[in-house]
C-alpha positions as CSV (number, residue, x, y, z in Angstrom):
1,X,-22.6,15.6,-14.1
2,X,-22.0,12.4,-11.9
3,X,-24.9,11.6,-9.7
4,X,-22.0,9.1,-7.6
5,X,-18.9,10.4,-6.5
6,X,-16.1,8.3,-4.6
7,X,-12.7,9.2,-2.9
8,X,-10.1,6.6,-2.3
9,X,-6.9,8.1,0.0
10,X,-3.7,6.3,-1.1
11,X,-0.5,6.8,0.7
12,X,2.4,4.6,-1.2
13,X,1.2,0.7,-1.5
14,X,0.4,1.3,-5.0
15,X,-0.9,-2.7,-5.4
16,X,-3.0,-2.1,-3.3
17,X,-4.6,1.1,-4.7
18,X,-4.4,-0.6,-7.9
19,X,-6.5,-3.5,-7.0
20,X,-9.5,-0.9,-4.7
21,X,-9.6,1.1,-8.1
22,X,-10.4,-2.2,-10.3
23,X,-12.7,-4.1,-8.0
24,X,-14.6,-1.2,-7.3
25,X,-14.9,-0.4,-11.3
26,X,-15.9,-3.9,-11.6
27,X,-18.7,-3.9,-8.9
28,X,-20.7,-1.4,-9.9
29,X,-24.0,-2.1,-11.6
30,X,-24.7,-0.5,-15.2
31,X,-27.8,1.1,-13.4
32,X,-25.6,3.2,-11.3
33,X,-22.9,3.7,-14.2
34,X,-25.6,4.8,-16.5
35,X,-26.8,8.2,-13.8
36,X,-22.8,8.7,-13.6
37,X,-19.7,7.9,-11.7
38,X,-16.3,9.7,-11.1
39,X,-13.5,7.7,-9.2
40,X,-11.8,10.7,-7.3
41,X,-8.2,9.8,-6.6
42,X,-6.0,11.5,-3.8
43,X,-2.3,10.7,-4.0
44,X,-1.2,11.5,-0.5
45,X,2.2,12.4,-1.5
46,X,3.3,8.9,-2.5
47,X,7.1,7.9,-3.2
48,X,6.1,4.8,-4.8
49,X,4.7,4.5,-8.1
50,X,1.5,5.1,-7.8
51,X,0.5,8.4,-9.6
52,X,1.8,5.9,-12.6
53,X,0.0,2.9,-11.9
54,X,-3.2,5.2,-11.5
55,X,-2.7,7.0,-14.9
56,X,-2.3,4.1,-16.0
57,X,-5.3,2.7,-14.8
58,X,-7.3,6.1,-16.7
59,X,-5.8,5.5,-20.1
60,X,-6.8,2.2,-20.1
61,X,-10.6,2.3,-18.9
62,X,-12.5,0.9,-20.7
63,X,-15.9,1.9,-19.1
64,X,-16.2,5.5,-20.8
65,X,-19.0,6.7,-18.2
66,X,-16.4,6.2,-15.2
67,X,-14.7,9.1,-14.7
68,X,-11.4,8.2,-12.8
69,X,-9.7,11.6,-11.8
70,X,-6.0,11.6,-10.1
71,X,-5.6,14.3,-7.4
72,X,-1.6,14.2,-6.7
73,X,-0.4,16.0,-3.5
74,X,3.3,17.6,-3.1
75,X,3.5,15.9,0.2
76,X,1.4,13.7,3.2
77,X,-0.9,15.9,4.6
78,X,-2.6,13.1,6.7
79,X,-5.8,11.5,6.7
80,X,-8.5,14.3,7.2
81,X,-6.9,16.3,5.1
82,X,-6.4,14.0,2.1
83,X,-10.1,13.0,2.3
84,X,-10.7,16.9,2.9
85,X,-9.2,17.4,-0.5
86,X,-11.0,14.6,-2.3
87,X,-14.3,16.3,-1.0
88,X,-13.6,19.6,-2.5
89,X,-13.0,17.9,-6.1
90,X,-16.7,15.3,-5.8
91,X,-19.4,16.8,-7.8
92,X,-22.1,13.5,-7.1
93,X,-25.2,14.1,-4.6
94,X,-24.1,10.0,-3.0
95,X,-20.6,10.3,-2.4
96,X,-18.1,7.2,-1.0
97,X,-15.3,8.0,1.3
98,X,-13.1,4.8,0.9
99,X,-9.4,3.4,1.7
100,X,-7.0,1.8,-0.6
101,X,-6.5,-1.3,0.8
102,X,-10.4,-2.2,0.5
103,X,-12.2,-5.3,-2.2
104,X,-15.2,-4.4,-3.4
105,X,-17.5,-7.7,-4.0
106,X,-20.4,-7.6,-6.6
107,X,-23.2,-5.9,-5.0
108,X,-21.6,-4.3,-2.5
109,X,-23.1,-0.7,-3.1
110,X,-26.8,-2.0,-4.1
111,X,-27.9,-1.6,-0.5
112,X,-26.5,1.3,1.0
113,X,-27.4,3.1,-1.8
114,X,-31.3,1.8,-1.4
115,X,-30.8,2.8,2.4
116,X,-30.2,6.5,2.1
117,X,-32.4,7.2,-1.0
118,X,-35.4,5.8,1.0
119,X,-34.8,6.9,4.0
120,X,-34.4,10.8,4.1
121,X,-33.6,10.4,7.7
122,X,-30.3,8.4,7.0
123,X,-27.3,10.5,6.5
124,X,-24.5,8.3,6.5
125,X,-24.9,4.5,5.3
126,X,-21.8,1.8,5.7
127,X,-20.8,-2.1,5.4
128,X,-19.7,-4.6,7.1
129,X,-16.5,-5.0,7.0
130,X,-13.6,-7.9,7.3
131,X,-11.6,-5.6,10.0
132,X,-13.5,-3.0,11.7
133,X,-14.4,-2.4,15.1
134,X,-17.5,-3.3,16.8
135,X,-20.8,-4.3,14.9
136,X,-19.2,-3.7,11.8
137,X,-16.4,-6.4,12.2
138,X,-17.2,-9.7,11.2
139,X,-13.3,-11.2,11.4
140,X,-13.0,-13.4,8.1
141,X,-9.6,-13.0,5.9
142,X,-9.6,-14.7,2.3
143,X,-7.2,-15.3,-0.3
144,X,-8.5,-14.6,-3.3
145,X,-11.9,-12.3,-4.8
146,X,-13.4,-15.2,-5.7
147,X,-13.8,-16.0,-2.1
148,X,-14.4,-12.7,-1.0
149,X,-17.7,-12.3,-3.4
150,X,-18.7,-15.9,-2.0
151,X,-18.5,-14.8,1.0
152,X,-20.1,-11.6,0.5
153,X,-23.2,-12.9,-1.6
154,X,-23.8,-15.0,1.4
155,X,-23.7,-13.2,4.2
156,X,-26.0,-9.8,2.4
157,X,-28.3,-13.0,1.9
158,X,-28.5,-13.8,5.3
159,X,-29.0,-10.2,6.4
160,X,-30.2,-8.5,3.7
161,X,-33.2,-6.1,5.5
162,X,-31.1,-5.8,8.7
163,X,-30.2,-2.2,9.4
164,X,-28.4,-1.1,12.0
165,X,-28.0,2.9,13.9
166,X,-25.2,3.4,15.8
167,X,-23.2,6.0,16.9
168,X,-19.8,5.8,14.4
169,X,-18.9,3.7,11.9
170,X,-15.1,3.7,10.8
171,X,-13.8,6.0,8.0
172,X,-12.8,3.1,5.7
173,X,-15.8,2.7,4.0
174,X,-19.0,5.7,4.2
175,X,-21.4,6.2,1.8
176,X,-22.5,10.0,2.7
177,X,-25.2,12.0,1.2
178,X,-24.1,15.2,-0.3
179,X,-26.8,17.4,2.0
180,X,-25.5,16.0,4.8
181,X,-21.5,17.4,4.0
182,X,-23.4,20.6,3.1
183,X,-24.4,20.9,6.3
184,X,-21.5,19.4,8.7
185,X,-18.7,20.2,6.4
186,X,-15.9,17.8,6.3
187,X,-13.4,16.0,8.9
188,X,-11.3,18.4,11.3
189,X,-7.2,19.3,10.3
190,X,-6.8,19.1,14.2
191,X,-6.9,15.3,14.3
192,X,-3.5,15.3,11.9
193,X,-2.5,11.9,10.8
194,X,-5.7,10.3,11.4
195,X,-7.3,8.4,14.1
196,X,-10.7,10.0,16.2
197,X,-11.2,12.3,13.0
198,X,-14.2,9.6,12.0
199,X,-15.3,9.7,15.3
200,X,-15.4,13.7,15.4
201,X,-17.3,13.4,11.7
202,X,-19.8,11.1,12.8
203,X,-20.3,12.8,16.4
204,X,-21.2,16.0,14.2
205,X,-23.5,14.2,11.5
206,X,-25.7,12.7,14.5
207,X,-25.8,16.3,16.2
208,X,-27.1,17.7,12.8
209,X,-30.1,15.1,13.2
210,X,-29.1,12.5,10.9
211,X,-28.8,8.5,11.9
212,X,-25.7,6.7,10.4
213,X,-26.9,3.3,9.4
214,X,-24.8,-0.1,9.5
215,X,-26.1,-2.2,6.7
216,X,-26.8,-5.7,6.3
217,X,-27.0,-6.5,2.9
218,X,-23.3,-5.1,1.8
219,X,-20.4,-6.3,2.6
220,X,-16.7,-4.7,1.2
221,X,-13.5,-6.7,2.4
222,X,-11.2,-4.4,4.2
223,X,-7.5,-5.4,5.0
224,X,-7.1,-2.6,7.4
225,X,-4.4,-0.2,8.2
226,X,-2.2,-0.7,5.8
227,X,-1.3,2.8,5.0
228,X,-0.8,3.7,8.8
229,X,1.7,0.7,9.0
230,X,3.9,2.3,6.4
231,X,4.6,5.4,8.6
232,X,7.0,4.8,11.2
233,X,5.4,6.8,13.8
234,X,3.6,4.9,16.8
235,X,0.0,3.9,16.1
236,X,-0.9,3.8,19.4
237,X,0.8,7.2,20.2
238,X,-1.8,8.8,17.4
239,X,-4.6,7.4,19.2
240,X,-4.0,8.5,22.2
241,X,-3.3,12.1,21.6
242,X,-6.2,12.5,19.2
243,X,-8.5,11.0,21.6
244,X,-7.3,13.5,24.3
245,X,-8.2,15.9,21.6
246,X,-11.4,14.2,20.8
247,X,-12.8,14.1,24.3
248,X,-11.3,17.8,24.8
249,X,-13.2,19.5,21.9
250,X,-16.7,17.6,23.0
251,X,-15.9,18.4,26.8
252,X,-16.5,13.6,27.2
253,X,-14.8,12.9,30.9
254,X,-15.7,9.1,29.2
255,X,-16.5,6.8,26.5
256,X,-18.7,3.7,27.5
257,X,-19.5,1.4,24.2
258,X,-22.4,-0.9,24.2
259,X,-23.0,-2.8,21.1
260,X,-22.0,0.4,18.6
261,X,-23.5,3.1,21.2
262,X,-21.2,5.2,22.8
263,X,-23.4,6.5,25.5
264,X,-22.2,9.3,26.6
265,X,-21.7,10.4,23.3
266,X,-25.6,10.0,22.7
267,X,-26.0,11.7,26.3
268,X,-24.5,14.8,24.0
269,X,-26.1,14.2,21.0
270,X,-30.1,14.4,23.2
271,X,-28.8,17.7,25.3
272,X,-26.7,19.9,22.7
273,X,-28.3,21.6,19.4
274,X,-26.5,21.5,16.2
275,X,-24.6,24.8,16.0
276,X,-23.6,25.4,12.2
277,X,-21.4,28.3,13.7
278,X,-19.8,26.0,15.9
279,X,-20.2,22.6,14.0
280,X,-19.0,23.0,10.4
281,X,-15.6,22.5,9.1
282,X,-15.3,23.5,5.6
283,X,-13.5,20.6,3.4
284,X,-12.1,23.7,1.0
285,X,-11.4,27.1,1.8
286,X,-12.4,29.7,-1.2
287,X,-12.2,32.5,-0.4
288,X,-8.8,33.8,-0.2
289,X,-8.5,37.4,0.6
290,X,-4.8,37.7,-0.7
291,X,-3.3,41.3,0.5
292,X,0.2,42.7,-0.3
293,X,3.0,40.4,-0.5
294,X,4.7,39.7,2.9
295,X,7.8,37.7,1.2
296,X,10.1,40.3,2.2
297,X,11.8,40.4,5.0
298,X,11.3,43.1,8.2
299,X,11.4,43.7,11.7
300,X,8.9,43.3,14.0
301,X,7.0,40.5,12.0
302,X,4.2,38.9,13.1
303,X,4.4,35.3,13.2
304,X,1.9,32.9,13.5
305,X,3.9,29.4,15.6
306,X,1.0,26.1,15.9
307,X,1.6,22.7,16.4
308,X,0.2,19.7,17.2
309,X,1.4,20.3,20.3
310,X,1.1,17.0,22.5
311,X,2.7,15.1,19.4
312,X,6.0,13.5,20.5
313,X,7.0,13.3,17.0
314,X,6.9,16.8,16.0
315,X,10.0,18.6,16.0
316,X,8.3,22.1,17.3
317,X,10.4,22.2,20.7
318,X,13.9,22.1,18.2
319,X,11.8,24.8,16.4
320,X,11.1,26.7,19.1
321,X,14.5,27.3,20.0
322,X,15.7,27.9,16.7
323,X,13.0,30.8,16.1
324,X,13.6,32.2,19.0
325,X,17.2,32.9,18.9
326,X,16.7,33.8,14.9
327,X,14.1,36.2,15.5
328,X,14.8,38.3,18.1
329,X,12.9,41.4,16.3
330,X,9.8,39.8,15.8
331,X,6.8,38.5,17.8
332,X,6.0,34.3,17.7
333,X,2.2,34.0,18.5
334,X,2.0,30.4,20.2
335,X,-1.2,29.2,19.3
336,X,-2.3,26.4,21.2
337,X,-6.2,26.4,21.4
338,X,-7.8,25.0,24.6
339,X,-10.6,23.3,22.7
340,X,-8.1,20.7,21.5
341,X,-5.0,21.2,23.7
342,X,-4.6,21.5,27.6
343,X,-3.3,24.6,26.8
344,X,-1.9,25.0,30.5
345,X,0.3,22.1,30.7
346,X,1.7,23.1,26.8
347,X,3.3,26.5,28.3
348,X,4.2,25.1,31.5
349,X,6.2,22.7,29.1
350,X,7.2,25.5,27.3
351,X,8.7,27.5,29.7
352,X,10.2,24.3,31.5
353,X,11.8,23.0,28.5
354,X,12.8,25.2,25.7
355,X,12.6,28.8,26.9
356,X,14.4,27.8,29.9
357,X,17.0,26.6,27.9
358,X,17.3,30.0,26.7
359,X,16.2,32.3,29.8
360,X,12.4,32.8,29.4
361,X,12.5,35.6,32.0
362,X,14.6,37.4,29.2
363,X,12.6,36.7,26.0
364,X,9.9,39.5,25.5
365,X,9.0,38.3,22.1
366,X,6.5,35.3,22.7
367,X,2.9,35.8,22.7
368,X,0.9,32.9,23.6
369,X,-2.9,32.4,22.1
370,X,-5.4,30.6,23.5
371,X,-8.1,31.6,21.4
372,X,-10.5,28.9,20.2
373,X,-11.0,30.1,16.7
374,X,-13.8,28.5,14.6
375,X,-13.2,26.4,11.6
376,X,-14.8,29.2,9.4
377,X,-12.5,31.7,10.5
378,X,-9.3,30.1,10.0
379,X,-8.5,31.9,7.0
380,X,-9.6,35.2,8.4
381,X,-7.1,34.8,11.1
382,X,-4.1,33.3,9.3
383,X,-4.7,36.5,7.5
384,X,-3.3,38.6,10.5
385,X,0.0,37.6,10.3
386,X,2.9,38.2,8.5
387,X,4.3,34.8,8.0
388,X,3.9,31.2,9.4
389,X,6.6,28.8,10.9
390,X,6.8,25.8,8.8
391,X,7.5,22.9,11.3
392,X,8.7,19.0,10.1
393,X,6.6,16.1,10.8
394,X,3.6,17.6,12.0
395,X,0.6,17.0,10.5
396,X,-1.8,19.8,12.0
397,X,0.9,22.6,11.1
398,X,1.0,21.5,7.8
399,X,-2.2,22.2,6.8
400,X,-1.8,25.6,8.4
401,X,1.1,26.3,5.8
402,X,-0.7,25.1,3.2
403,X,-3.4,27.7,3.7
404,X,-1.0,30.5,4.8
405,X,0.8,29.6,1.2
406,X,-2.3,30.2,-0.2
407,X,-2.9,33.5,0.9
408,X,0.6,34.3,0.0
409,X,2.1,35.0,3.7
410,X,5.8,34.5,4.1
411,X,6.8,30.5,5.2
412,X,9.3,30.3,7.8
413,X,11.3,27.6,6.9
């Protein structure tokens, strides 16, 4: 049984994934490799080459007590989810949540893993880091690893005994204790691609009483976004909706940083209890209760229509309108829950926009759902319904399919 467990996310950019895998073999002390390590490695629906290049990679290691395990995915499911995924398969009690397009310099690991085994208090531990934002940065690009572990054996030198506790580190590179995702669970589906999904995680880790510790003596070169830049949606259009979302779910009107503390995010943190009922997001489902199959078809389904719905990229309004006119007999629930969405100005746009198109005041077969269900009880209520709508290029209604495909309801293509 491995005692270390790490997850590196790779979307295409199979260099790159290539080169995370190897350096990170290659930094890791016999100490550590001798109490067991498995390399857990989520292909997030790649169209390069990498699920070769990373069989590859396990035919010819050479260090027998690494365990390097390749997790492939039909299709991009986004960030929280891929990392969700790689949580369900770690079996360690220290488990590191990494990118692909991270260098790992000798050393690297030595002190976080020192921070969190000495300090029961410390639930997260993380590096500096060559791109990052806020204390974490320090803004230094090399050209080669024999610079980068120069650099690196310096600079834990310098600061090796210097601890910092802020608020959120980024979700490049966390070193997590396996009591800790016990307790909080994993990241949230809701935050689709990726962006403010770290921030959620990290708000949830410090509500459950742990302190997330930025640590001096490691240091792990990180190139940054590299995956995000081979999607063509808009960066900055991710970020913006999922920190609408973000603020929404934790009821923030604002977001003042000083020095790694977000303040009114530690305002929060002092005045709200962790709530497991509320607060936990399981990374895997399990229990499935599968009832009779629902592949054929009938009238007066019951179908279960969610989006990301503030996503300018999603083609649900195109949906919409083709359901609508399709399935005249049947009843589309509109889920759009207020914790994440201003569930208001969605069916104004609703009405406004597609069902005008089509006479709203005519269609009788939309429901619209407001209900904020909890994370726990997704399955429970997928399970009402007869069938979900599968909709392209959006990330939060994917993951919904994927579990409505598990419990064997009808996908609406």
């Amino acid at each position: 049984m491995p005692y270390y467990s790490f997850i590196i996310l790779c979307y295409n950019n199979n260099e790159l994934t290539k080169q995370a895998i190897e350096t990170l073999i290659n930094s890791l002390e016999d100490t550590y490799i001798d109490q067991g390590i498995e390399i857990i490695v989520v292909d997030n629906g790649s169209v390069d080459s990498t699920e070769e290049v990373v069989k590859n990679i396990i035919l010819s290691n050479i260090k027998e007590k690494i365990e390097i395990v390749y997790v492939g995915l039909m299709e991009n499911m986004g960030y929280p989810v891929g990392i969700n995924i790689g949580l369900s398969h770690c079996r360690g009690e220290i488990i590191g949540v990494l990118n692909n397009d991270l260098i790992f310099p000798n050393n690297w690991f030595n002190g976080l893993v020192e921070v969190l085994e000495t300090d029961e208090t410390i639930g997260v531990a993380a590096p500096y880091l060559s791109y990052a934002y806020g204390i974490q940065r320090t803004d230094v690009r090399f050209n080669s690893i024999d610079e980068i572990n120069a650099f690196s054996k310096e600079f834990i030198s310098k600061n090796k005994g210097k601890i910092t506790y802020i608020t959120r580190v980024i979700g490049a590179c966390m070193i997590i204790k396996r009591q800790v995702l016990e307790e909080v669970g994993g990241n949230d589906f809701f935050f689709g691609i990726g962006h403010f999904d770290d921030d959620d995680w990290c708000l949830r880790i410090r509500i459950a009483g742990y302190k997330i510790a930025v640590v001096g003596s490691s240091f792990v070169y990180h190139m940054g976004s590299k995956t995000f830049k081979t999607v063509k949606e808009n960066i900055n259009h991710f970020v913006s909706i999922n920190r609408s979302k973000f603020y929404r779910k934790w009821k923030l009107t604002k977001d003042k940083n000083i020095d790694g503390m977000y303040i009114d995010r530690e305002e929060y943190i002092k005045k709200n209890p962790y709530v497991r009922d509320r607060d936990y997001i399981p990374s895997k489902y399990t229990k499935y209760q599968i009832g009779e199959d629902t592949a054929l078809d009938k009238k007066d389904n019951k179908i279960l229509f969610t989006a990301d719905w503030e996503n300018g990229y999603s083609k649900w309004k195109e949906k919409l309108e083709e359901i609508i006119i399709n399935h005249e007999d049947d009843r589309i629930h509109l889920w759009i829950p207020s914790n994440y969405f201003n569930y208001y100005n969605v069916v104004n746009s609703i009405k406004m926009n597609s069902l005008r198109k089509l006479d709203y005041n005519n269609i009788k077969n939309i429901i619209y759902v407001e209900e904020n269900i909890k994370h726990m009880d997704i399955l429970e209520f997928i399970n009402k319904f007869d069938g979900v709508i599968k909709i392209e290029e959006d990330f939060v209604n994917k993951y919904i399919v994927y579990l409505a495909d598990k419990l064997r309801k009808k996908i609406y293509l």
